[in-house]
C-alpha positions as CSV (number, residue, x, y, z in Angstrom):
1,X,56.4,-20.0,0.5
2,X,59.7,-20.9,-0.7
3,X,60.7,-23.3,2.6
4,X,57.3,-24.9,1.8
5,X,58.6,-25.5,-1.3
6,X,61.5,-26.9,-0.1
7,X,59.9,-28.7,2.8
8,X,57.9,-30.9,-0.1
9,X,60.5,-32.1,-1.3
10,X,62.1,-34.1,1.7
11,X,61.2,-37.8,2.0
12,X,59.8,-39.2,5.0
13,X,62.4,-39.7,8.0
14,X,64.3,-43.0,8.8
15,X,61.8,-43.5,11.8
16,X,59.3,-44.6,9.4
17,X,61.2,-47.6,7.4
18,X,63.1,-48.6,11.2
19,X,60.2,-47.8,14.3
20,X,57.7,-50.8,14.9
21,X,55.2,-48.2,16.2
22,X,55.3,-46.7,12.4
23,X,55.1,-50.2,10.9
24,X,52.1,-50.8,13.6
25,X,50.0,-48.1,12.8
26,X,50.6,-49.2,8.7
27,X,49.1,-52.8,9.5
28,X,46.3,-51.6,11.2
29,X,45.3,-48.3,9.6
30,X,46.2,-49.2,5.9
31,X,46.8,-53.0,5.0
32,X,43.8,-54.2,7.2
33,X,41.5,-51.8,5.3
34,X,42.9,-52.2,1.6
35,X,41.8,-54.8,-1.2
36,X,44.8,-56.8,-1.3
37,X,45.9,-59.3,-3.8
38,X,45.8,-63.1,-3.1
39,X,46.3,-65.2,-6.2
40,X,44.5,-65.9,-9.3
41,X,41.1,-67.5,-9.8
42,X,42.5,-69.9,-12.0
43,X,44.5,-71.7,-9.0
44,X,41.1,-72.9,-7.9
45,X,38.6,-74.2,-11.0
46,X,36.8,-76.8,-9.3
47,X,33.7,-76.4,-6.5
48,X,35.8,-77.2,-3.3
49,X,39.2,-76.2,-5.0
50,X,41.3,-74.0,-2.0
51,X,44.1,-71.6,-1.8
52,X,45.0,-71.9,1.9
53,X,47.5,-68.8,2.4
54,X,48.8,-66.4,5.5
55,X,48.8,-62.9,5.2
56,X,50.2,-60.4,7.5
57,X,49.6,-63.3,10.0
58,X,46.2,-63.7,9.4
59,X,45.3,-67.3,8.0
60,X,42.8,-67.4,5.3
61,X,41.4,-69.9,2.8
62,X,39.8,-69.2,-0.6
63,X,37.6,-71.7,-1.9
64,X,35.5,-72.1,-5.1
65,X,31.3,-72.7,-4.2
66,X,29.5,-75.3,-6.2
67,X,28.2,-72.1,-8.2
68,X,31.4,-71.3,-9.2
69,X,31.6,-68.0,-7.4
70,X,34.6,-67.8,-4.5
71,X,34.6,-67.0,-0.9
72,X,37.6,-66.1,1.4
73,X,37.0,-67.3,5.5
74,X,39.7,-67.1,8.5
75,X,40.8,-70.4,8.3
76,X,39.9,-70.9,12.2
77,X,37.6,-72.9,13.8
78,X,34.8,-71.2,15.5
79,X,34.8,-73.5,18.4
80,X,38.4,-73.0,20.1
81,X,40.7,-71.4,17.0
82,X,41.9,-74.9,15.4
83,X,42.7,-74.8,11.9
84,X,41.2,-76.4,8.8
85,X,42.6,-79.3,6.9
86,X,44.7,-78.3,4.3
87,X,43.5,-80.1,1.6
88,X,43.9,-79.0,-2.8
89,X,39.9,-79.7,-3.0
90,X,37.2,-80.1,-0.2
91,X,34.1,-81.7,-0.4
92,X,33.9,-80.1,3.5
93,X,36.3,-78.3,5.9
94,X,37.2,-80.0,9.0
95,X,39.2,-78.5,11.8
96,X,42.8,-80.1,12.6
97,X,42.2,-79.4,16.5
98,X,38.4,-80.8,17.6
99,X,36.7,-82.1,14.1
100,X,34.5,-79.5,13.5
101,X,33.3,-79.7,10.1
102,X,32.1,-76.7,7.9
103,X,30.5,-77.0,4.3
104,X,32.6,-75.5,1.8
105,X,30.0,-72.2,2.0
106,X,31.3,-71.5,5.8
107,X,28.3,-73.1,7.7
108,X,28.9,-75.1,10.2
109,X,27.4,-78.6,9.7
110,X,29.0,-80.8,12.6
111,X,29.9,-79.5,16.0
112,X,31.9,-82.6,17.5
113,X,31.3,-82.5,21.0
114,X,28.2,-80.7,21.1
115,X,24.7,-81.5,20.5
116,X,23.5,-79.3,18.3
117,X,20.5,-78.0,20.9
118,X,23.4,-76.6,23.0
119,X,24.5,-74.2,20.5
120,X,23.2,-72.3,17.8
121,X,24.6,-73.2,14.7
122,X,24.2,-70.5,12.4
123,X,26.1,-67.7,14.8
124,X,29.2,-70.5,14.6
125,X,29.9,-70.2,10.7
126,X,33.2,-69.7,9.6
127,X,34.2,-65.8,9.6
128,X,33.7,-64.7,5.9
129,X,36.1,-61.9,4.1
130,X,35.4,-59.1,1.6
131,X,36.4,-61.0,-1.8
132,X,36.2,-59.5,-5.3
133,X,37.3,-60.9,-8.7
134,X,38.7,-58.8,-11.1
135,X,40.7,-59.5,-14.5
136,X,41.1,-63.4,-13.1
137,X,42.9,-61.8,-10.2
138,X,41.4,-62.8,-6.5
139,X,41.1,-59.9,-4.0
140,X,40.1,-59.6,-0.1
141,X,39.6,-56.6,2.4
142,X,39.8,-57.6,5.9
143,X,37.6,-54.4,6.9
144,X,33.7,-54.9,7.8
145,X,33.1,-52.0,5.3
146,X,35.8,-51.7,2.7
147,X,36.6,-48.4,0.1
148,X,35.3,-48.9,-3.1
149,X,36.9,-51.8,-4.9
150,X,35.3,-51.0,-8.2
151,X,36.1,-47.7,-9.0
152,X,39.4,-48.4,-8.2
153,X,40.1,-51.0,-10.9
154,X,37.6,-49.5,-13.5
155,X,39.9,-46.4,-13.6
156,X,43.2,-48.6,-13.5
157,X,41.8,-50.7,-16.5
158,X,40.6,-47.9,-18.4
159,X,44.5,-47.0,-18.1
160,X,45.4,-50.8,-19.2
161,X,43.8,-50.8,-22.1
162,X,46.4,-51.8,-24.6
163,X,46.4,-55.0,-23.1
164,X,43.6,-57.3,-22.4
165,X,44.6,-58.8,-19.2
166,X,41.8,-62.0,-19.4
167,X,44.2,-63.3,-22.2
168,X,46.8,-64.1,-20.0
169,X,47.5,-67.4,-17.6
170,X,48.9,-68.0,-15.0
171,X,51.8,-70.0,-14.7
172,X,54.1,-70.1,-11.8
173,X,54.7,-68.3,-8.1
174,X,57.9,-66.7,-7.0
175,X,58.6,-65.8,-3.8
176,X,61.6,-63.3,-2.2
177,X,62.3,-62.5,1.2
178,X,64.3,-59.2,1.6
179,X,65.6,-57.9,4.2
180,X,64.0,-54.1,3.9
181,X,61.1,-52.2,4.9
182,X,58.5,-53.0,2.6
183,X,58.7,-49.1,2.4
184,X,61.9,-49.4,0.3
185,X,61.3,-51.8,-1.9
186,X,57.8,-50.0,-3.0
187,X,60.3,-46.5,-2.9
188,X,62.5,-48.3,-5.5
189,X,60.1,-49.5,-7.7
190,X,58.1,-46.1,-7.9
191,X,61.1,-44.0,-9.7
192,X,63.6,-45.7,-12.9
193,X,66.0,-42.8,-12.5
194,X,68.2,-45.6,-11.0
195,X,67.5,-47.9,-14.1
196,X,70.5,-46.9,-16.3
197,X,72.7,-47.2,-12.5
198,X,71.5,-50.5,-11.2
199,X,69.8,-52.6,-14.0
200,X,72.6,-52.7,-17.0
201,X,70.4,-55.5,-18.5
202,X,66.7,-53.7,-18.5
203,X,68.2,-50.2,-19.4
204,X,70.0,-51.9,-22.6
205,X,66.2,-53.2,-23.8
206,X,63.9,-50.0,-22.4
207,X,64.7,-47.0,-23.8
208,X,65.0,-44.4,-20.5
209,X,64.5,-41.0,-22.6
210,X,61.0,-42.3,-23.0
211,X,60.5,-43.1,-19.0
212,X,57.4,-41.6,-18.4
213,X,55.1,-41.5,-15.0
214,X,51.7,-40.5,-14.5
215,X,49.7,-40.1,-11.1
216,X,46.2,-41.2,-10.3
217,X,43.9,-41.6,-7.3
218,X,45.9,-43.9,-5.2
219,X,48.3,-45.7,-7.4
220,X,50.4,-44.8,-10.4
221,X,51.7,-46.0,-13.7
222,X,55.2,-45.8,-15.0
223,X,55.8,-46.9,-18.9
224,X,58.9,-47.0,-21.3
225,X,59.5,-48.0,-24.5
226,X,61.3,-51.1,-25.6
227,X,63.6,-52.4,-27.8
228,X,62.6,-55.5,-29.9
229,X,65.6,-56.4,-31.1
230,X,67.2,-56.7,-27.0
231,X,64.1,-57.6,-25.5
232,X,63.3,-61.0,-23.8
233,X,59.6,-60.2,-24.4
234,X,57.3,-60.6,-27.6
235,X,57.1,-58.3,-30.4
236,X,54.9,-56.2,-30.3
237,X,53.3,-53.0,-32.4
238,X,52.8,-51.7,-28.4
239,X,56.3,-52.3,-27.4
240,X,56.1,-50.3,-24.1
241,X,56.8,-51.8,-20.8
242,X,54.4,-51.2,-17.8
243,X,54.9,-51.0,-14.0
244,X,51.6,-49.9,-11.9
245,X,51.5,-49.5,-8.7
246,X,48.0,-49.9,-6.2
247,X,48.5,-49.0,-2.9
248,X,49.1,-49.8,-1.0
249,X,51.5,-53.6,-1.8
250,X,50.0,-54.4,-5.2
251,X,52.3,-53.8,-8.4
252,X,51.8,-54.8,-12.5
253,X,54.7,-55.4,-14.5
254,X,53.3,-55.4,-18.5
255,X,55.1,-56.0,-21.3
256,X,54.2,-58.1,-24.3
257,X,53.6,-61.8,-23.8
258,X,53.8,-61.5,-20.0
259,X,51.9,-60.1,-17.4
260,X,53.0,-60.3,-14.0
261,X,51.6,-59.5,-10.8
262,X,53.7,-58.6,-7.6
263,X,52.5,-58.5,-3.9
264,X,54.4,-57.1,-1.3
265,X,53.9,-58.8,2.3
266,X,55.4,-56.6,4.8
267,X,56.8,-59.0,7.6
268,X,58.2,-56.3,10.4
269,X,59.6,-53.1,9.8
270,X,63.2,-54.5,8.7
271,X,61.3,-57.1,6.4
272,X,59.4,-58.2,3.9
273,X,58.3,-60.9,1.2
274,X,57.9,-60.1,-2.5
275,X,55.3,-62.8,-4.4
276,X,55.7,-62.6,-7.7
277,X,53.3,-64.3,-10.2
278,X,53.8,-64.8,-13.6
279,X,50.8,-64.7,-16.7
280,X,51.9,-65.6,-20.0
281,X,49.3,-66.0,-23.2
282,X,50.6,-67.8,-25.9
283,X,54.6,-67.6,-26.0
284,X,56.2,-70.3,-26.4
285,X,58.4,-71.9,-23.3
286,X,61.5,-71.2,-24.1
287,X,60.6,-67.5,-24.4
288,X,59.2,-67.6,-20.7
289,X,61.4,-68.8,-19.2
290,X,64.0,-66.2,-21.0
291,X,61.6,-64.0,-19.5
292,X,61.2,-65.6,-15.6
293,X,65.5,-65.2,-15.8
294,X,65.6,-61.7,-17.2
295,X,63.1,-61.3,-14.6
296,X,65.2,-62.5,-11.4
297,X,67.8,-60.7,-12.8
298,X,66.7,-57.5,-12.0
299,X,64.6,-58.8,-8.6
300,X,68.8,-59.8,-7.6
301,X,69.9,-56.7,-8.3
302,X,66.8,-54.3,-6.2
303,X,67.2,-56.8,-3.5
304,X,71.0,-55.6,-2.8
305,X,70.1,-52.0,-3.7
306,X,67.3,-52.4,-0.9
307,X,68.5,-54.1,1.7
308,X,71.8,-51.8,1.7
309,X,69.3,-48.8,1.6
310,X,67.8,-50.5,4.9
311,X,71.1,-50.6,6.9
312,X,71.8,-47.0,5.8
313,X,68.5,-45.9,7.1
314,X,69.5,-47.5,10.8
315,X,72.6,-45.5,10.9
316,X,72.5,-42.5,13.0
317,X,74.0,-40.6,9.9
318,X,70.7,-40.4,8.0
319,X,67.6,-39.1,9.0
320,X,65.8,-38.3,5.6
321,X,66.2,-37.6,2.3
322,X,65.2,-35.6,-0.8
323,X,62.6,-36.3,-3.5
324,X,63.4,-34.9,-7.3
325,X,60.3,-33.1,-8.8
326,X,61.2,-34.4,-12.6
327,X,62.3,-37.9,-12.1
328,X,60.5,-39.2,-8.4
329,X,57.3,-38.1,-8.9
330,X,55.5,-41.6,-8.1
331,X,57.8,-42.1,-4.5
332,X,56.4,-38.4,-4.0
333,X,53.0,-39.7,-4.7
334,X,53.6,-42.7,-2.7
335,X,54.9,-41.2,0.3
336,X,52.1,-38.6,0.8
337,X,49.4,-41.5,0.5
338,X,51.3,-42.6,3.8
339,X,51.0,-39.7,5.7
340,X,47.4,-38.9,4.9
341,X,46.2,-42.1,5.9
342,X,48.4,-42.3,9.0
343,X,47.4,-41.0,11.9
């Protein structure tokens, strides 16, 4: 009993943040079924309005319908995998390679090269995707039958609910690349014990005695309280700060004024991109962009601490480490909603 005990508290080996098989099996048994973040809704207002965007090397394209509802399609062509016209807004989608054209609802209206008795038209529409919208926030699933997206994000709103997330928008994309299994980088952002360590700036505005993390059905929610007078965010009578994590690659930072959404795009197993987007509601700009630097600030400073953790874990002098009960609770949590879905 007691080596079990012990045994729970190891982290999962080297192999899994440095083997391509491991980082395999992750893309096609966990990121290809998950609801994964794409952008906001606001990006695209207009019927024929388009996101055009690449994720995990699959090319998509979001695109408002003339009844104001949106649908995600593989941006290729059905006829010999062209691409489609990147355009801002589309009236219709034409392929880059052949001239197909598509109507902005996926169905193919003009096979160029073909008479349309040769083929059948409707089995040559555009590849649809899973898409749901939730708090202004545009979400996809790859997978043919995807877990349920709605019970999901009723329980993490119920958990929101000091802030009313429709009353923030969007303002700017920023993106990192960082040279770490996205593994790491979710690892780091799942504990703060390394707050008052590595972030001299955040751990002189959040107060760390009040660090708190509680666990939920695949993802997790860390919260602290912060000072007004230090802090680069609005006052607030719910000064708290809030990181959430969704697993598997979707994270909320929360704190007055400002909500911000961050997507992790794992690239290989020694890489990945971080997108962060920033939501404001009515502060003025001088306070955001206080914000947007306080906020790079600290991205800086995880980027070194990750990317040095990712050369020690290629070193033959590390095969694994240890999780603390009190204070790593959430890269616990994190780490066994690997392995069960691994097989």
């Amino acid at each position: 009993m007691n080596q079990e005990k012990a045994n729970d508290s190891y982290s999962l080996s080297s192999k899994w943040y440095t083997d391509k098989m491991y980082f395999e099996k992750e893309m096609d048994q966990i990121f290809l079924k998950s609801w994964l973040l794409v952008g906001a809704e606001s990006q695209i207002l207009d019927p024929g309005d388009s996101l055009f965007l690449s994720i995990f090397n699959q090319p998509i394209i979001c695109i408002r319908q003339k009844d104001y509802t949106i649908k995600t399609f593989f941006n290729i062509c059905r006829h010999r995998a062209g691409s489609l016209k990147e355009n801002i807004n589309n009236k219709s989608l034409v392929c880059t390679y052949h001239g197909w054209v598509y109507s902005i609802n996926g169905k193919l209206k003009s096979p160029r090269g073909f008479s349309k008795s040769e083929i059948s038209i409707k089995d040559l529409c555009l590849r649809k995707l899973n898409t749901k919208i939730w708090k202004g926030l545009i979400f996809i699933n790859f997978c043919d039958n995807p877990n349920d997206f709605e019970t999901l994000f009723s329980n993490v709103e119920k958990k929101l609910s000091p802030y009313e997330l429709k009353n923030f928008t969007f303002d700017r994309k920023v993106s990192y690349k960082i040279k770490s299994n996205w593994k790491v980088y979710l690892d780091n952002f799942l504990e703060g014990l390394h707050i008052p360590i590595a972030h001299p700036s955040l751990n002189n505005v959040l107060d760390y005695r009040s660090y708190d993390t509680k666990l939920f059905k695949n993802f997790s929610i860390q919260s602290g309280r912060l000072d007004d007078s230090k802090s680069p965010y609005s006052s607030s009578a719910n000064s708290y700060a809030y990181y959430v994590a969704i697993y598997p690659n979707i994270l909320f930072n929360l704190a007055p004024g400002r909500f911000q959404t961050n997507m992790i795009e794992p690239i290989n197993e020694k890489e990945c991109y971080v997108h962060f987007e920033y939501y404001f509601d009515s502060i003025c700009k001088k306070e955001k962009l206080e914000d947007i630097s306080f906020s790079d600030e600290i991205q800086k400073e995880d980027i070194l601490i990750c990317e040095k953790v990712q050369k020690n874990l290629q070193s033959i002098g590390f095969d694994g480490g240890i999780i603390s009960g009190k204070f790593e609770t959430g890269v616990k949590h994190f780490q066994n909603y690997i392995k069960k879905n691994i097989s």
